[in-house]
C-alpha positions as CSV (number, residue, x, y, z in Angstrom):
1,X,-3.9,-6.9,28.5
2,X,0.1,-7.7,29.7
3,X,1.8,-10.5,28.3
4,X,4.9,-11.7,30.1
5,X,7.1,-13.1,28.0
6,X,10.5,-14.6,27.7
7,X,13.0,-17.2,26.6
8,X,16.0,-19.5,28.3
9,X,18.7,-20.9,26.3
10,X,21.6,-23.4,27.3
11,X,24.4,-24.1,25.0
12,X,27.5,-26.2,25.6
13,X,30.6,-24.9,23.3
14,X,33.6,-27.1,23.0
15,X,35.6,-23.7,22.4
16,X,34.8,-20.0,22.3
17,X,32.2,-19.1,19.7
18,X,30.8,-16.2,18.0
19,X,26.9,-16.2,18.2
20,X,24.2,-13.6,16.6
21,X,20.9,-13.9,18.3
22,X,17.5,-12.3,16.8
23,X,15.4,-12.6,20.2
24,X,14.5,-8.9,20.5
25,X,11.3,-7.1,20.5
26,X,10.7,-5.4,16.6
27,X,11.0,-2.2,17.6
28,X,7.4,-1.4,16.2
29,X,6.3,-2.7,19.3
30,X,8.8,-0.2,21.4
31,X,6.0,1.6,23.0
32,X,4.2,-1.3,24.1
33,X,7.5,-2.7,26.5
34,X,6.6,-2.0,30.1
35,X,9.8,-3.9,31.3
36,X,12.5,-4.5,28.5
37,X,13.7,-7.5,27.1
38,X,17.1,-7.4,28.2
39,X,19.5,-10.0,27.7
40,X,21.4,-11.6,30.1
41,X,23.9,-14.1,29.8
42,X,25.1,-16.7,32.9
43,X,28.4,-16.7,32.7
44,X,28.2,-13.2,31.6
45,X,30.2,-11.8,28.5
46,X,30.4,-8.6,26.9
47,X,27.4,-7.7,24.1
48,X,27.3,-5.8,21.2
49,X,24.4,-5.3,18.8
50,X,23.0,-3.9,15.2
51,X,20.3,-3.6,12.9
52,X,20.4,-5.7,9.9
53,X,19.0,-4.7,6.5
54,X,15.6,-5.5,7.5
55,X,15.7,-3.1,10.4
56,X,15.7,-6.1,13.1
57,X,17.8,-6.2,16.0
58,X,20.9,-8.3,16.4
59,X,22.5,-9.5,19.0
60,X,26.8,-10.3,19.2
61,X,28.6,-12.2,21.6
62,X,31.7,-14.4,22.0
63,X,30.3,-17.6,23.8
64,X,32.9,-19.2,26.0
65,X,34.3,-22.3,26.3
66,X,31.9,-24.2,28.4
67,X,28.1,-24.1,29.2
68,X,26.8,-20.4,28.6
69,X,22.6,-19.2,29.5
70,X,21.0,-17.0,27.5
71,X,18.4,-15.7,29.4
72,X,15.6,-12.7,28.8
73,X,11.8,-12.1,31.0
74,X,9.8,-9.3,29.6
75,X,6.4,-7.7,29.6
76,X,4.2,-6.2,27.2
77,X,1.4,-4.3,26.7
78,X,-1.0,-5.6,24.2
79,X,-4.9,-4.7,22.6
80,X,-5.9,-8.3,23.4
81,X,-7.7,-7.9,19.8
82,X,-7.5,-11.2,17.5
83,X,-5.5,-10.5,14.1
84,X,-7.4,-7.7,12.0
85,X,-9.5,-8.9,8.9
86,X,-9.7,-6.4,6.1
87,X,-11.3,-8.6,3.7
88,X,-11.8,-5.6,1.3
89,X,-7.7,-5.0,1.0
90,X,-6.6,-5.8,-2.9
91,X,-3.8,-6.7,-4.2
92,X,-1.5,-4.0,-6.2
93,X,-0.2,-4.8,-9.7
94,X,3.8,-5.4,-10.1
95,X,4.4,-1.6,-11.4
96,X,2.2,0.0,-9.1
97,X,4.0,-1.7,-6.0
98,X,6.2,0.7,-3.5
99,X,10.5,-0.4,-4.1
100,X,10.4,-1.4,-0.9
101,X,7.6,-4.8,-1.4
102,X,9.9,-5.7,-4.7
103,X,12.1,-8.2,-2.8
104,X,9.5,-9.8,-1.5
105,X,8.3,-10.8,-4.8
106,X,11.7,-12.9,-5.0
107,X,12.6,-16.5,-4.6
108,X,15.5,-17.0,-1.7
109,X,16.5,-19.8,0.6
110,X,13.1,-21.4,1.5
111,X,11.3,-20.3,-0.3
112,X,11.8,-21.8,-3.7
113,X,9.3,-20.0,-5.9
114,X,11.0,-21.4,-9.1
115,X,9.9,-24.8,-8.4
116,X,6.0,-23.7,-7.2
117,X,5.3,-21.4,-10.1
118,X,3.0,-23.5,-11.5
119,X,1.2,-25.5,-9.2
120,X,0.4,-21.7,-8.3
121,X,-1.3,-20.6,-10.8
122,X,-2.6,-23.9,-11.7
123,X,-4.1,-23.4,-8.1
124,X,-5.0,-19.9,-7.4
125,X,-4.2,-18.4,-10.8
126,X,-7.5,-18.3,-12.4
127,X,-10.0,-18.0,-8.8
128,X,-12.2,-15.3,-9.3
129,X,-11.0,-14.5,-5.6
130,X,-8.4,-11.6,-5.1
131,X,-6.7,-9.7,-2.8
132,X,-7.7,-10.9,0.7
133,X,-9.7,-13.7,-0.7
134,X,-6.5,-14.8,-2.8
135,X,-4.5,-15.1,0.6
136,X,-6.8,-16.8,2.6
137,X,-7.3,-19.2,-0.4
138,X,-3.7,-20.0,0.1
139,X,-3.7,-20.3,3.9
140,X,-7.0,-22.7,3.4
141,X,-4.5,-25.3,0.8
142,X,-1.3,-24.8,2.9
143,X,-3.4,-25.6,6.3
144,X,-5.2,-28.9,5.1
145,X,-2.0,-29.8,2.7
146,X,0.5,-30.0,5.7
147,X,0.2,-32.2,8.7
148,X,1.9,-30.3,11.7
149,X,4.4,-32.8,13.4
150,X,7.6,-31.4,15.6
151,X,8.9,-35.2,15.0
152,X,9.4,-34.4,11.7
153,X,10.9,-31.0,11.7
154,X,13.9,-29.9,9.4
155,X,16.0,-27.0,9.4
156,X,16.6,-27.6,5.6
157,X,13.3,-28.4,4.4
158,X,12.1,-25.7,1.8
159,X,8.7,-24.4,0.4
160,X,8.5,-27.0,-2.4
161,X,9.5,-30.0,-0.3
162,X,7.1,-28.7,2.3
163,X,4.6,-28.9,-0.2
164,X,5.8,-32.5,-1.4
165,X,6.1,-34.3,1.8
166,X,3.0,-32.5,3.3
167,X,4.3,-32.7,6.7
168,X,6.5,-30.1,9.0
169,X,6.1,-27.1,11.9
170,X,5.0,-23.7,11.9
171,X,8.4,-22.2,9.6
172,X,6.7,-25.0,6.8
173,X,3.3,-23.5,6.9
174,X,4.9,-19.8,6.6
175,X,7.4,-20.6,3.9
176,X,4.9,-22.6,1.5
177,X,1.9,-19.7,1.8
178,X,4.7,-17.0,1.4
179,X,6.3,-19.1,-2.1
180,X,2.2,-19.0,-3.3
181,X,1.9,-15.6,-2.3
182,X,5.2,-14.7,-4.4
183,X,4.3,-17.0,-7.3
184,X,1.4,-15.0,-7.7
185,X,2.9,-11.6,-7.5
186,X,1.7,-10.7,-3.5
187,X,4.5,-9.3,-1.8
188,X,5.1,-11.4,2.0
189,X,7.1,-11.4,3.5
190,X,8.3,-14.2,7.0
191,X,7.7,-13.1,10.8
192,X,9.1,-14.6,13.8
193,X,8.1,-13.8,17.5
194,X,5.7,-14.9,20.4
195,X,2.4,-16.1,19.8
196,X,1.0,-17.6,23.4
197,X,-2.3,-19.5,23.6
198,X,-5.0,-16.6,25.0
199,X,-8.2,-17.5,23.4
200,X,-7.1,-20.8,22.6
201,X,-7.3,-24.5,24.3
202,X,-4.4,-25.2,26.2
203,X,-1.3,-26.6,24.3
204,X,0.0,-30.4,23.8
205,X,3.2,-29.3,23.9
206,X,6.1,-27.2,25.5
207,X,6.8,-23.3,24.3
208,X,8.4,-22.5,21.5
209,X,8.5,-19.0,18.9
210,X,5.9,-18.8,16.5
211,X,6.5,-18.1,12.4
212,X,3.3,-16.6,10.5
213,X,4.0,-13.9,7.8
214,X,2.2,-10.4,6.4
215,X,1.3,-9.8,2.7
216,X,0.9,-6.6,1.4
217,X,-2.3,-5.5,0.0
218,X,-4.7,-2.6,-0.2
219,X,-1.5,-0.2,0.4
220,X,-0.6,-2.0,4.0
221,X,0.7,-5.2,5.4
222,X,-1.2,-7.5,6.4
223,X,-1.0,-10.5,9.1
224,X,-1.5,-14.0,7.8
225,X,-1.2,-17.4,9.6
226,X,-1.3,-20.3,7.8
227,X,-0.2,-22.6,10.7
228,X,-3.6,-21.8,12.9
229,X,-5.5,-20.3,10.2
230,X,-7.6,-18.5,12.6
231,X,-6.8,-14.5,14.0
232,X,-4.9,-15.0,17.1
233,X,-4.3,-12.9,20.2
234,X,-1.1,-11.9,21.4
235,X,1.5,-11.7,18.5
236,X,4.8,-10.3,19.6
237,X,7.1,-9.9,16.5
238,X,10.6,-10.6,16.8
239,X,11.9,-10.0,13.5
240,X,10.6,-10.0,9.4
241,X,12.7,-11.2,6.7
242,X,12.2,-13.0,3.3
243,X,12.5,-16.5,5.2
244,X,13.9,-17.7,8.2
245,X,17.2,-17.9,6.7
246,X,17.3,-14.1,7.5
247,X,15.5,-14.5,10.7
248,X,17.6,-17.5,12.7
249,X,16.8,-16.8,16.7
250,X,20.1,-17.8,16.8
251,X,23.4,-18.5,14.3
252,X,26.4,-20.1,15.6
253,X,30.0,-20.0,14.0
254,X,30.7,-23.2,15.6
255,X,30.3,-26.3,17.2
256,X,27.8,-26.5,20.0
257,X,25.0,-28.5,22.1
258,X,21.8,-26.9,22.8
259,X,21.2,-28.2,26.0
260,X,17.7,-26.9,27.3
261,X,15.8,-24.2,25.5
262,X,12.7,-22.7,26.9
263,X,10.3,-20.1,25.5
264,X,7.6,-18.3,27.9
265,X,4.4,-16.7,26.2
266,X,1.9,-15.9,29.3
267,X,-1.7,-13.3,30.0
268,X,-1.3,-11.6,33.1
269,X,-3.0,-9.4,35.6
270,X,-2.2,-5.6,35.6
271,X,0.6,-4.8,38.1
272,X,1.6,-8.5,38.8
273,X,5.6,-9.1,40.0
274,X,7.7,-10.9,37.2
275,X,9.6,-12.8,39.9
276,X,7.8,-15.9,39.8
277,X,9.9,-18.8,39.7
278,X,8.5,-20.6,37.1
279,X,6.8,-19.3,34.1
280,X,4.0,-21.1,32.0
281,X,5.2,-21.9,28.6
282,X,3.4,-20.4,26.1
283,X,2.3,-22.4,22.4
């Protein structure tokens, strides 16, 4: 299958402002872009990019003074299989882990493993469940504990107070299964990207990027969604980091108004023009 996909963003800055975005295609998908997710910018301004220590692209600008579009359309190639289940995959013990999984073993932002130790292992700790079951255990809690609500979304809310208020959006979901995962010595690690509705009801709401997260088990990562809790079709990763502190779409060293924000996430047929004026919005 192709998925177009895509994102508009209008911002009104008071005075020019220095902007990162993380809206690119993980380059693990590279051989899957059919047309490139370039990004534009309306009025346009010079760009500059890097990889930061997670090996996801970045994007630099100066915004000026003034309203600004950040604008990209893209397509993809994608299996149009649901999210693989390897219910066989086990989880490693501490020593026998690669360097690389260690620092996602660690508390950071939002993901305050300090305070969820023990409602952990009070929880999962003693389950004859492990590996796969383990995690899937935890995605069962964390999707029955929390009530999914965009009124009640919060850029500071963390793991714990996820897990207190029992209320939030798809970054809660991610960030309370990954502090479990942690808690209980399963490296995961948080993803951000696309994740449209193919194979799934249509949407109550507008588009917007998805969060899920991967644990690593049985020698691989792994793709886990607490949010749905059901394999998906059509993940396209944007970026992995410990949280979304190290995966922000967008940081701003500034004041500014987000003015309109759109994000695209639509099944199409072979061969079909990306010039349509208006895209679908994806879930």
């Amino acid at each position: 299958m192709q998925i177009r996909l895509g994102y508009e963003l209008i911002y009104n800055f008071p005075q020019p402002t220095p902007v990162i975005l993380a809206l690119n295609i993980h380059y693990s998908r590279a051989s899957d872009i059919i047309i490139p997710d370039y990004l534009t910018t309306d009025p346009p301004v010079p760009i500059g990019g890097y990889r930061d220590g997670f090996g996801n692209w970045c994007t630099r600008l100066v915004a000026p003074a003034g309203r600004i579009r950040i604008k990209t359309d893209a397509l993809v190639r994608d299996t149009g299989q649901p999210d693989k289940i390897v219910p066989g995959a086990q989880q490693h013990a501490v020593h026998d882990l690669p360097e690389e999984t260690l620092v996602f073993l660690l508390g950071s932002r939002y993901c305050d493993t300090d305070l969820l130790s023990q409602a952990a292992w009070d929880r999962f700790g003693n389950a004859p469940e492990q590996g796969w079951a383990r995690v899937q255990a935890i995605c069962d809690f964390v999707h029955n504990r929390i009530k999914f609500d965009y009124t009640q979304a919060r850029p500071t809310r963390t793991a714990s107070e996820a897990y207190n208020e029992q209320t939030g959006v798809c970054r809660d979901y991610a960030h309370l299964a990954i502090s479990f995962c942690r808690c209980l010595n399963i490296p995961a690690r948080y993803c951000t990207g696309y994740l449209g509705d193919m194979g799934t009801p249509p949407p109550w709401g507008v588009g917007d990027f998805a969060a899920w997260f991967e644990v690593y088990l049985g020698g691989a990562w792994h793709t886990f969604d607490a949010r749905n809790n059901t394999p998906r079709i059509g993940r396209v990763l944007l970026a992995r980091g410990r949280d979304a502190s190290d995966v922000a779409i967008a940081t701003t060293f500034g004041p500014n108004t987000l003015e309109s924000f759109k994000v695209w996430t639509d099944d199409v047929a072979e061969g079909s023009s990306l010039n349509a004026t208006a895209p679908g919005l994806g879930a």
